[in-house]
FIFI-238463 format. One record per atom (N, C-alpha, C, CB): residue in one letter; x, y, z. Coordinates in nm, 3 decimals, always signed. Glycine has a CB too. Example, Ala and Ser with C-alpha at 12.3 -4.5 7.8 and 13.67 -1.06 7.14 Angstrom:
<atom><resn>A</resn><x>+1.319</x><y>-0.569</y><z>+0.780</z></atom>
<atom><resn>A</resn><x>+1.230</x><y>-0.450</y><z>+0.780</z></atom>
<atom><resn>A</resn><x>+1.320</x><y>-0.330</y><z>+0.780</z></atom>
<atom><resn>A</resn><x>+1.131</x><y>-0.447</y><z>+0.905</z></atom>
<atom><resn>S</resn><x>+1.285</x><y>-0.225</y><z>+0.708</z></atom>
<atom><resn>S</resn><x>+1.367</x><y>-0.106</y><z>+0.714</z></atom>
<atom><resn>S</resn><x>+1.290</x><y>+0.003</y><z>+0.787</z></atom>
<atom><resn>S</resn><x>+1.408</x><y>-0.060</y><z>+0.572</z></atom>
END
This chain:
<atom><resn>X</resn><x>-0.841</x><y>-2.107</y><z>-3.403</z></atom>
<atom><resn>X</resn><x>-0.756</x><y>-2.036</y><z>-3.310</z></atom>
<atom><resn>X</resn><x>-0.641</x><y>-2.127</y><z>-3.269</z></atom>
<atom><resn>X</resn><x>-0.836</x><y>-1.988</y><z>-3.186</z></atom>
<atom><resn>X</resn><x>-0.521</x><y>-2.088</y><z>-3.283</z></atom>
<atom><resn>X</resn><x>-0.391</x><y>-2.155</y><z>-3.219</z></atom>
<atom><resn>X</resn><x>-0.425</x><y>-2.181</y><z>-3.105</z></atom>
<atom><resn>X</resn><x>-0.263</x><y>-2.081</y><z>-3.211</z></atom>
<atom><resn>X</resn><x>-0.380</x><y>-2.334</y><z>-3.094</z></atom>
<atom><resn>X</resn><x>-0.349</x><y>-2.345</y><z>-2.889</z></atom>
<atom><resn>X</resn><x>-0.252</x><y>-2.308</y><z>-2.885</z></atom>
<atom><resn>X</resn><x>-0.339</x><y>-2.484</y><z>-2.787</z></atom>
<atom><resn>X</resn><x>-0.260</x><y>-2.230</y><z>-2.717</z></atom>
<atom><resn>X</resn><x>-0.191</x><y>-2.155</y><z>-2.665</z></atom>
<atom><resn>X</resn><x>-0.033</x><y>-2.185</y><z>-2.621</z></atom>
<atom><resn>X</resn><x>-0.265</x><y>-2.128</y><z>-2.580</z></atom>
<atom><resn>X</resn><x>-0.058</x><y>-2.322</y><z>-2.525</z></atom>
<atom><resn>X</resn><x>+0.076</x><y>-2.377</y><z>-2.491</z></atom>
<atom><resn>X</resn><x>+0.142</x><y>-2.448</y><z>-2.603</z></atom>
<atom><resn>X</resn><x>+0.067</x><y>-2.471</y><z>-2.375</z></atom>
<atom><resn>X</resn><x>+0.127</x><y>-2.511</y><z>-2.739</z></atom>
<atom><resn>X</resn><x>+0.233</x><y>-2.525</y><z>-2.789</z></atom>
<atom><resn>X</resn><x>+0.240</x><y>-2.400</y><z>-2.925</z></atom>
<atom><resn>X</resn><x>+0.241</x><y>-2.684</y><z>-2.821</z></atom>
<atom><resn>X</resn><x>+0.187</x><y>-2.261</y><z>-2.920</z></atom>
<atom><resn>X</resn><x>+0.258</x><y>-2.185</y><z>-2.967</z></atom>
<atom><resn>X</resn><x>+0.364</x><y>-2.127</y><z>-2.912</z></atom>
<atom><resn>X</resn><x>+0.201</x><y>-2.122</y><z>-3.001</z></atom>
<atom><resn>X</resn><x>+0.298</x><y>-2.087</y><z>-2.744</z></atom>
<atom><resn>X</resn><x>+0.441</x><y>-2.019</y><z>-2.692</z></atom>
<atom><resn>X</resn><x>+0.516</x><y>-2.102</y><z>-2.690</z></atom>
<atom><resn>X</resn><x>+0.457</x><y>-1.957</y><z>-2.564</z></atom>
<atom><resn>X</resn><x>+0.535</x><y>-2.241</y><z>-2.675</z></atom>
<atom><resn>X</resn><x>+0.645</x><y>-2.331</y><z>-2.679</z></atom>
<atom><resn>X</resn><x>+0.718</x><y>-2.336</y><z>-2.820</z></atom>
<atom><resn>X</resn><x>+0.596</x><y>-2.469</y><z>-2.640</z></atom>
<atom><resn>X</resn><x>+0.650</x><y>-2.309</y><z>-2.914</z></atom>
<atom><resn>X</resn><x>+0.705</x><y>-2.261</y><z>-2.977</z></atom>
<atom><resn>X</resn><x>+0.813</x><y>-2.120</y><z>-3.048</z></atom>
<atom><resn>X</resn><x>+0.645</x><y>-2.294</y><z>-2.989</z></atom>
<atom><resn>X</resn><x>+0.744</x><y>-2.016</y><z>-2.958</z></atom>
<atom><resn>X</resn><x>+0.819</x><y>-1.851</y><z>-2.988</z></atom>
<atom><resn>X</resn><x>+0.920</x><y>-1.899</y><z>-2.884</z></atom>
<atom><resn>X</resn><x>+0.717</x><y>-1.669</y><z>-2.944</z></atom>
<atom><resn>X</resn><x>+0.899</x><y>-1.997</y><z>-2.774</z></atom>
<atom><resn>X</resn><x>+1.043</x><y>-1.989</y><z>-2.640</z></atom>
<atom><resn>X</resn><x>+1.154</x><y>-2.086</y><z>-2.761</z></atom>
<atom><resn>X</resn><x>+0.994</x><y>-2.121</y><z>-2.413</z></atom>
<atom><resn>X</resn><x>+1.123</x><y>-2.170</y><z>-2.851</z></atom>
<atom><resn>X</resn><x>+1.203</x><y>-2.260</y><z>-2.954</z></atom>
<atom><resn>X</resn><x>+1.268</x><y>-2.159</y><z>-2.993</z></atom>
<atom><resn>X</resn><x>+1.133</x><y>-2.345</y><z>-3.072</z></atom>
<atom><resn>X</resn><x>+1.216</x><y>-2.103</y><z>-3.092</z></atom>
<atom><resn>X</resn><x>+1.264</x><y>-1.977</y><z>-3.145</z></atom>
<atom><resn>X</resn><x>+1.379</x><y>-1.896</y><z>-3.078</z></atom>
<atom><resn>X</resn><x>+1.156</x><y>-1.896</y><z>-3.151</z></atom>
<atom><resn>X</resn><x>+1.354</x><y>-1.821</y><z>-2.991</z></atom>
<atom><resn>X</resn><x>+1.428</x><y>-1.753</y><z>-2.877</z></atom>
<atom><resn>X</resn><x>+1.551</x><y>-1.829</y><z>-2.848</z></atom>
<atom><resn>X</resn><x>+1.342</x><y>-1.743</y><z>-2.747</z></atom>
<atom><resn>X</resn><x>+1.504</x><y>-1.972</y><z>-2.815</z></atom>
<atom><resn>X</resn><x>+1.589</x><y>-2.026</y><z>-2.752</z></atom>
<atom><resn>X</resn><x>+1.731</x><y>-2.046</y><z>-2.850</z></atom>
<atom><resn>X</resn><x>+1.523</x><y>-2.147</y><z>-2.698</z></atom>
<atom><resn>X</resn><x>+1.666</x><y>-2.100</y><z>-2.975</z></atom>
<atom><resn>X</resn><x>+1.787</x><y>-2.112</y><z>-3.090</z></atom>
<atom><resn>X</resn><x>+1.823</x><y>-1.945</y><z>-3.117</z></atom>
<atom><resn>X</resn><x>+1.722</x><y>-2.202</y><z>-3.260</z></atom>
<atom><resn>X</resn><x>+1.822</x><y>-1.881</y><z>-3.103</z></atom>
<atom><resn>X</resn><x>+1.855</x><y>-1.732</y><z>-3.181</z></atom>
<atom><resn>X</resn><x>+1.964</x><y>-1.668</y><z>-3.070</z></atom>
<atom><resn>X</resn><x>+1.689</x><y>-1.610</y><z>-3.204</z></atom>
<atom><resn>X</resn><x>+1.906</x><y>-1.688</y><z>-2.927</z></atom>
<atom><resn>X</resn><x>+2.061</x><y>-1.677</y><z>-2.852</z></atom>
<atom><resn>X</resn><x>+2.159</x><y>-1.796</y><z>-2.809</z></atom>
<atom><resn>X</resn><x>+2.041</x><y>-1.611</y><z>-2.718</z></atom>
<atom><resn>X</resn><x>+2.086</x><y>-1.898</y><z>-2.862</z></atom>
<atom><resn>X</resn><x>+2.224</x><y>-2.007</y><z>-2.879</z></atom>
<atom><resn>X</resn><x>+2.328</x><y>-1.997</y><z>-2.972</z></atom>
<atom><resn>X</resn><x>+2.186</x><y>-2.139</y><z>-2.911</z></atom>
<atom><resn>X</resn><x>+2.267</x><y>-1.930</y><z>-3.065</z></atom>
<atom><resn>X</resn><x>+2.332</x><y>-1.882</y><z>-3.220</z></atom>
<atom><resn>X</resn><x>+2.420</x><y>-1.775</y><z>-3.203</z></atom>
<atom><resn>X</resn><x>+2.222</x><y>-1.828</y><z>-3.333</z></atom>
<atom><resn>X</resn><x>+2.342</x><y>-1.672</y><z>-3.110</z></atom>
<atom><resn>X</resn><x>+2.448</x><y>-1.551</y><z>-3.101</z></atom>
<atom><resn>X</resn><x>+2.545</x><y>-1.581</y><z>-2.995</z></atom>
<atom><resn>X</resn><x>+2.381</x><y>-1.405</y><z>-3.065</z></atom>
<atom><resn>X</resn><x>+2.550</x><y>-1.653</y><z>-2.903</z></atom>
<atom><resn>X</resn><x>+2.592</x><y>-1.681</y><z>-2.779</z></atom>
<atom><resn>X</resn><x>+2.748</x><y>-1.753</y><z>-2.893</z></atom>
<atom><resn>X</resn><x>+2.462</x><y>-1.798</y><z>-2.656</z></atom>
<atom><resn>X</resn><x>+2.689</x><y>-1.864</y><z>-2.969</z></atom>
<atom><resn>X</resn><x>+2.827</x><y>-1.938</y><z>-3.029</z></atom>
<atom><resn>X</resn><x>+2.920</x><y>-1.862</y><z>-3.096</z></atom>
<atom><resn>X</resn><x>+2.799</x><y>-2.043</y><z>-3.129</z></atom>
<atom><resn>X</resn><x>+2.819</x><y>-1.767</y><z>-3.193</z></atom>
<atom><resn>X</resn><x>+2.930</x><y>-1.646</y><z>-3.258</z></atom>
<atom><resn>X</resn><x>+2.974</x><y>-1.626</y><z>-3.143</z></atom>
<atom><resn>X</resn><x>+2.881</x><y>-1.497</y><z>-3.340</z></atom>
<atom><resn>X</resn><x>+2.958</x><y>-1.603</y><z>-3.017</z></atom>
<atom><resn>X</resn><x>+3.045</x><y>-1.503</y><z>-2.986</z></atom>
<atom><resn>X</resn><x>+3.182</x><y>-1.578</y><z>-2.841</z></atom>
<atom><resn>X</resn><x>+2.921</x><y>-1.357</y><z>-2.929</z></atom>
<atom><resn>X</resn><x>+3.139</x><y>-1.694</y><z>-2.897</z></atom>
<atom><resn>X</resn><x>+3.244</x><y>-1.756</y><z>-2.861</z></atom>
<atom><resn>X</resn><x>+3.212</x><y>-1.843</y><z>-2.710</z></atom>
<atom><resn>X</resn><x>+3.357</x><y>-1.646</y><z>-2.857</z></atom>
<atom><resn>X</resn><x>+3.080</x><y>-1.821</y><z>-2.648</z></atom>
<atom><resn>X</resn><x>+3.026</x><y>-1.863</y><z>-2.568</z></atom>
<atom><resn>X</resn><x>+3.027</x><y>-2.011</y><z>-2.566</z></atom>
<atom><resn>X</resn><x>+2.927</x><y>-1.808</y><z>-2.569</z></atom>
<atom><resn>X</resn><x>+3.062</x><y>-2.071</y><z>-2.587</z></atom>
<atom><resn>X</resn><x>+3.026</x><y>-2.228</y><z>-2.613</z></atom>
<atom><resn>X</resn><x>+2.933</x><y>-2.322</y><z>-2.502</z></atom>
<atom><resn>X</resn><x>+3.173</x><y>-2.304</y><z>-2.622</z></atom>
<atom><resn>X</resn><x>+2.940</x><y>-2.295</y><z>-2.385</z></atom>
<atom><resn>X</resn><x>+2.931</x><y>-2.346</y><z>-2.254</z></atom>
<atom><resn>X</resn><x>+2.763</x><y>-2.302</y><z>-2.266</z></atom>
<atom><resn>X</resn><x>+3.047</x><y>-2.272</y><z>-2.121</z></atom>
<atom><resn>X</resn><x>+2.757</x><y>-2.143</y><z>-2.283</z></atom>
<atom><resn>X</resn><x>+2.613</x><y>-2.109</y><z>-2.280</z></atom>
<atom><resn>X</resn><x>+2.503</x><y>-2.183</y><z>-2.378</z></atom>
<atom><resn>X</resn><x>+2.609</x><y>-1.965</y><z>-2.309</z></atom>
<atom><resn>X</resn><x>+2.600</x><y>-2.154</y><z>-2.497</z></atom>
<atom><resn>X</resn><x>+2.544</x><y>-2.213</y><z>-2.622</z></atom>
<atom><resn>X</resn><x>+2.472</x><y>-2.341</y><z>-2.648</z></atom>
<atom><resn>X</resn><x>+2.635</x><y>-2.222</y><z>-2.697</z></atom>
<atom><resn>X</resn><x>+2.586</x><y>-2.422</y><z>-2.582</z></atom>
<atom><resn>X</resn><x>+2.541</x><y>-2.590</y><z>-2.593</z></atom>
<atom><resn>X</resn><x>+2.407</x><y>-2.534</y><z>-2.468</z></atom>
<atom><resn>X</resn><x>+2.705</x><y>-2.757</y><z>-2.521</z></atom>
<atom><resn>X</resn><x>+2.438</x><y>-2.539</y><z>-2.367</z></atom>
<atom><resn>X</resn><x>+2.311</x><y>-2.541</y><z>-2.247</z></atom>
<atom><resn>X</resn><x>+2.191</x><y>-2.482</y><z>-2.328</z></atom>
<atom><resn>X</resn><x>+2.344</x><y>-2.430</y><z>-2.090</z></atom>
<atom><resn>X</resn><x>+2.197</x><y>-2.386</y><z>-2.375</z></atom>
<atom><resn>X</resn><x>+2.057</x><y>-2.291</y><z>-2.472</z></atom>
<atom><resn>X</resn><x>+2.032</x><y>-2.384</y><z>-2.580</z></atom>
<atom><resn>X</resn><x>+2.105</x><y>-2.112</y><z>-2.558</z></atom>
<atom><resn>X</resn><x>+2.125</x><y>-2.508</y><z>-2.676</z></atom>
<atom><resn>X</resn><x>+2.092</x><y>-2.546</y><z>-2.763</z></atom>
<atom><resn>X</resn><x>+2.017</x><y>-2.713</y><z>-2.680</z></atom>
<atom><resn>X</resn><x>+2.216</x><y>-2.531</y><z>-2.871</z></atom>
<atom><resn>X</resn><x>+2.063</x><y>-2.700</y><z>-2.584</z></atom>
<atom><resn>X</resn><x>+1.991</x><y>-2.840</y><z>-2.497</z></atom>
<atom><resn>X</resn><x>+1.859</x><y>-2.800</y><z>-2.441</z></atom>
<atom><resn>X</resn><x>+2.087</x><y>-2.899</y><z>-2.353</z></atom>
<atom><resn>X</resn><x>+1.822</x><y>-2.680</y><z>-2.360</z></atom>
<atom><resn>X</resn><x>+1.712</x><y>-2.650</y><z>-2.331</z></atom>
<atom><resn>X</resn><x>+1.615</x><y>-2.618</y><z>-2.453</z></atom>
<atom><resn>X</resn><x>+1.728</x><y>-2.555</y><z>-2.245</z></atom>
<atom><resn>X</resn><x>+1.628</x><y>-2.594</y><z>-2.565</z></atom>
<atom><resn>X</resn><x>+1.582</x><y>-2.595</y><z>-2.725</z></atom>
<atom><resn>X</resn><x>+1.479</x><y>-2.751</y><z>-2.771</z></atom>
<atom><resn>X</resn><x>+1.756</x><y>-2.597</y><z>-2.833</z></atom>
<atom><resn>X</resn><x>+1.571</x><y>-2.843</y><z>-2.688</z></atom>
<atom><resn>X</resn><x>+1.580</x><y>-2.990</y><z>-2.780</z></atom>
<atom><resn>X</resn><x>+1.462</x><y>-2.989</y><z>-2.673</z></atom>
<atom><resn>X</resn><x>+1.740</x><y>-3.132</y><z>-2.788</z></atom>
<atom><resn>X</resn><x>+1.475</x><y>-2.981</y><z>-2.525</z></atom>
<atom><resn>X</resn><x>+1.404</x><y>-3.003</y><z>-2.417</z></atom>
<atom><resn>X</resn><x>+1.292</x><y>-2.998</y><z>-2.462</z></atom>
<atom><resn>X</resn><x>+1.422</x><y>-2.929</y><z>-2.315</z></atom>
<atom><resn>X</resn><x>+1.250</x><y>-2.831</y><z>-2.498</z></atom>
<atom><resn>X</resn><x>+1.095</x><y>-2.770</y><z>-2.535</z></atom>
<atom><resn>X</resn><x>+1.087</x><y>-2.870</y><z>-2.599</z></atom>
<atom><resn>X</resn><x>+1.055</x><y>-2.624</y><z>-2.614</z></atom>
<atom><resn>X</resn><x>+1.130</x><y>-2.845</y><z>-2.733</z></atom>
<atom><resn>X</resn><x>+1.072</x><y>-2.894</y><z>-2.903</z></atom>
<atom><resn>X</resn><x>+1.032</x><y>-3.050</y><z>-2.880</z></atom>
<atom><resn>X</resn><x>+1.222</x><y>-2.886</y><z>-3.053</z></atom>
<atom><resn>X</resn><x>+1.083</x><y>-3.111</y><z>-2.726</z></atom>
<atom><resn>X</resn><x>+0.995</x><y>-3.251</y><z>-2.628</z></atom>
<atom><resn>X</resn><x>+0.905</x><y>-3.216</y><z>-2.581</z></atom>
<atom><resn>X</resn><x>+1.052</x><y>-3.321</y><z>-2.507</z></atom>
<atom><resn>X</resn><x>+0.876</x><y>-3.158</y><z>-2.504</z></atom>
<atom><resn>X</resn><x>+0.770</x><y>-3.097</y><z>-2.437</z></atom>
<atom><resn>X</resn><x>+0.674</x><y>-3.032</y><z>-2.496</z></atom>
<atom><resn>X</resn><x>+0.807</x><y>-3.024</y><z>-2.360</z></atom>
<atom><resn>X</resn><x>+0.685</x><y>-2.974</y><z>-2.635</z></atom>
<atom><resn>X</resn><x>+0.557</x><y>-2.906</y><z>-2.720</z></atom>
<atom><resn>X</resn><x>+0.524</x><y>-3.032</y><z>-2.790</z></atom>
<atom><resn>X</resn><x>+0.591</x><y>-2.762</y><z>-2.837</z></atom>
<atom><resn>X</resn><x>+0.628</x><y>-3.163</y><z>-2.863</z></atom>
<atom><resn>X</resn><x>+0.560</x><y>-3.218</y><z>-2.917</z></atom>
<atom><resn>X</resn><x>+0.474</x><y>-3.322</y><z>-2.837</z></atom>
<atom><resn>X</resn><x>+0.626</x><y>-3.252</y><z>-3.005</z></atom>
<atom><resn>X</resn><x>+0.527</x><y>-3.388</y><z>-2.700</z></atom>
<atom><resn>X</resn><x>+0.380</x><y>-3.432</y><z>-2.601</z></atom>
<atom><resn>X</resn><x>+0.323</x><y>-3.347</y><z>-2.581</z></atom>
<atom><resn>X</resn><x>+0.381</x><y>-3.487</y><z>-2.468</z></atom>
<atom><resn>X</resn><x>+0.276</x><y>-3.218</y><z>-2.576</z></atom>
<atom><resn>X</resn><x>+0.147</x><y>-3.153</y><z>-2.565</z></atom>
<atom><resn>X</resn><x>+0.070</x><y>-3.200</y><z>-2.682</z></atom>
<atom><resn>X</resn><x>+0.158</x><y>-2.999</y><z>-2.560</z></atom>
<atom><resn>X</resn><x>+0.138</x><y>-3.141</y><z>-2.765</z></atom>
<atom><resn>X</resn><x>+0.076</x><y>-3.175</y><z>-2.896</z></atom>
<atom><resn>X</resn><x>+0.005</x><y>-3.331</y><z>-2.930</z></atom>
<atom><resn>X</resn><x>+0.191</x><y>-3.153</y><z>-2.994</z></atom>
<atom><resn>X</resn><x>+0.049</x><y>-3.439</y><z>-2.854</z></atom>
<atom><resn>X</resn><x>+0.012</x><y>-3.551</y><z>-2.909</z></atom>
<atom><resn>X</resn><x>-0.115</x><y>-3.595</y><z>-2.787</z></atom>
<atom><resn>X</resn><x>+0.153</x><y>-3.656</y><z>-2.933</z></atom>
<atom><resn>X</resn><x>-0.081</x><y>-3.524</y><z>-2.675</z></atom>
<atom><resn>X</resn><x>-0.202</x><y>-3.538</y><z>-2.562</z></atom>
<atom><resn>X</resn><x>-0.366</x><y>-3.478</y><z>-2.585</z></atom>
<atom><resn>X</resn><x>-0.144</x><y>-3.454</y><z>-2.431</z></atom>
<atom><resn>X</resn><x>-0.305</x><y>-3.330</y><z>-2.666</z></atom>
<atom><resn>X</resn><x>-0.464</x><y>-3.261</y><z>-2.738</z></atom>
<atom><resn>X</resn><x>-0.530</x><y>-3.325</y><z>-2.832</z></atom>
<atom><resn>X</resn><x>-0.453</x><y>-3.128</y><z>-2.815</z></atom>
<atom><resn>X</resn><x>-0.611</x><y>-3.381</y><z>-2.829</z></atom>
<atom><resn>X</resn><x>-0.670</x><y>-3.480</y><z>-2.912</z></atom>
<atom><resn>X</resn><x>-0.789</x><y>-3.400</y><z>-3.062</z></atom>
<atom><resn>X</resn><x>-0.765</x><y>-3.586</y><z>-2.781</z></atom>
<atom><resn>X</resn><x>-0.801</x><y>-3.263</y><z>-3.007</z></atom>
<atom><resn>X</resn><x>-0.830</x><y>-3.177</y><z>-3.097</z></atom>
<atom><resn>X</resn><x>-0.760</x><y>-3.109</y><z>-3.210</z></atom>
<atom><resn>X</resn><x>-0.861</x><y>-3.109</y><z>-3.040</z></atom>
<atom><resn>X</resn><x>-0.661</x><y>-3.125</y><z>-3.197</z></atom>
<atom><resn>X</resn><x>-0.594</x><y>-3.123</y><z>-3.305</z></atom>
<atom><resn>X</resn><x>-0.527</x><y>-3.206</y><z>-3.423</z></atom>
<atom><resn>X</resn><x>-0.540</x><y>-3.081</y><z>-3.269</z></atom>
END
């Protein structure tokens, strides 16, 4: 069975890059970078989960 907190940390990765992406098409830049920084944030934060669960 998947653990829980670094899958959803993972689908929020996801999310997070897909309206950073649409945000830049569309000329957003300001949003974009902030959505592509809160991205980098998680993809920190899932990989210390990940290295704290010792079960995996």
């Amino acid at each position: 069975m998947p653990e829980v907190i670094p899958t959803a940390l993972a689908l929020l990765i996801v999310a997070a890059f897909a309206v950073a992406l649409w945000q830049m098409a569309a000329g957003h830049l300001n949003v974009a970078g902030a959505t592509f920084l809160s991205a980098s944030i998680l993809i920190y934060l899932r990989e210390r989960q990940l290295r704290r669960d010792p079960a995996t």
